[in-house]
C-alpha positions as a Markdown table, in Angstrom:
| # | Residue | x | y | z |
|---|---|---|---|---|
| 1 | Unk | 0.0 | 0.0 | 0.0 |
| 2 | Unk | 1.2 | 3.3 | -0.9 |
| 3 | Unk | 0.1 | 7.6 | 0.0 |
| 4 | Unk | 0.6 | 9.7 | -2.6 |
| 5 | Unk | -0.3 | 13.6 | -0.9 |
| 6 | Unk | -0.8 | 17.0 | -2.9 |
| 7 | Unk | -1.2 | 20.2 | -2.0 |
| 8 | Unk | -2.4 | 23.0 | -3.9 |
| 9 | Unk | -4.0 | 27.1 | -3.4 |
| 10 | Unk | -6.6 | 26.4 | -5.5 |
| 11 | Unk | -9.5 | 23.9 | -5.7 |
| 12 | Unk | -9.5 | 23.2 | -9.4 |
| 13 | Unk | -5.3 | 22.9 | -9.5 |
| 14 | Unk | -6.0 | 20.2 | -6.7 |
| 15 | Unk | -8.3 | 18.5 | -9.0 |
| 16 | Unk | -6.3 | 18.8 | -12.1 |
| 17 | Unk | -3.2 | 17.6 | -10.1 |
| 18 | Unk | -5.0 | 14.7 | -8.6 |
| 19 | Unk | -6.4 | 13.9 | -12.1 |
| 20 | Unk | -3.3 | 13.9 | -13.9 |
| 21 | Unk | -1.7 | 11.4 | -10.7 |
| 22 | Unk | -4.3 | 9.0 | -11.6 |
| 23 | Unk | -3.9 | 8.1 | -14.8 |
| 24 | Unk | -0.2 | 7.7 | -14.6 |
| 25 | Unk | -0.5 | 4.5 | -12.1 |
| 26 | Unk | -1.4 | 1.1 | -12.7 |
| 27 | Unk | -3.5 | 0.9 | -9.3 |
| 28 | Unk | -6.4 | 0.0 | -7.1 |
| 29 | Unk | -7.5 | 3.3 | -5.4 |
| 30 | Unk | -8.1 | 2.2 | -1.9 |
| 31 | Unk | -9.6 | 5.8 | -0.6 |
| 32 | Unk | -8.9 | 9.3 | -1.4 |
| 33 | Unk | -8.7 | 12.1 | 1.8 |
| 34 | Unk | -9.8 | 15.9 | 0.9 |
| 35 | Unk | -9.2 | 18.7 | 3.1 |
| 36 | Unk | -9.4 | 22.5 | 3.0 |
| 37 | Unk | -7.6 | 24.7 | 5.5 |
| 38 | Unk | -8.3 | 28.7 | 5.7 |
| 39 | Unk | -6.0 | 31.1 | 7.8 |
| 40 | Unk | -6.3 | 34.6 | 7.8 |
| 41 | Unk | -3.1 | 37.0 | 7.0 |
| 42 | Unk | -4.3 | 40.5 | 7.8 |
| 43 | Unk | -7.5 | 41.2 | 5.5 |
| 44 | Unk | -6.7 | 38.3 | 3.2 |
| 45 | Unk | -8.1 | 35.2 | 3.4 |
| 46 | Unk | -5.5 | 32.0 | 2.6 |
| 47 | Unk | -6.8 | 28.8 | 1.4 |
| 48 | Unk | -4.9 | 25.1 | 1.3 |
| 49 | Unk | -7.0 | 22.4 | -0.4 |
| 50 | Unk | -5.1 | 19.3 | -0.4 |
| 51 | Unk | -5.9 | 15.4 | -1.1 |
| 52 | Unk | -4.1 | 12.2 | -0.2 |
| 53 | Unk | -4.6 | 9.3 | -2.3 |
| 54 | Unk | -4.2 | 5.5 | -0.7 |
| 55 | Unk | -3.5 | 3.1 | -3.2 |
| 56 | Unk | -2.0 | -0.5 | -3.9 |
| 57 | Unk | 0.3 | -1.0 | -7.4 |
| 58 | Unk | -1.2 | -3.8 | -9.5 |
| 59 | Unk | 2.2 | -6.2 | -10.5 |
C-alpha cells in the first residue's frame, strides 16, 4: 500500500493535479482524503486544499 499527498492554493489545480496522478498509475484506489484549511493573514483570506490518495500498485 502506498500515499501519494498534494497540495495545492486552488481547488481546481487540486483536481487537475490529482487527475493527472491517476492516470499515470497502474493501481487500485483504496480511498482518497480531501481537506481545505483557511487562515487569515491580515485582511486576506489563505486557502490550502489538499488530497491524499491510498493506493495499492497492481504487478
Amino acid at each position: 500500500m502506498k500515499v501519494k499527498c498534494f497540495d495545492e492554493n486552488h481547488e481546481k489545480d487540486l483536481e487537475m493535479t490529482v487527475n493527472s496522478f491517476l492516470q499515470t498509475i497502474n493501481a487500485d484506489i483504496i480511498d482518497i482524503k480531501y481537506q481545505v484549511a483557511i487562515a487569515m493573514q491580515g485582511e486576506d483570506q489563505i486557502f490550502c486544499f489538499s488530497a491524499m490518495v491510498i493506493y495499492c500498485e497492481k504487478n
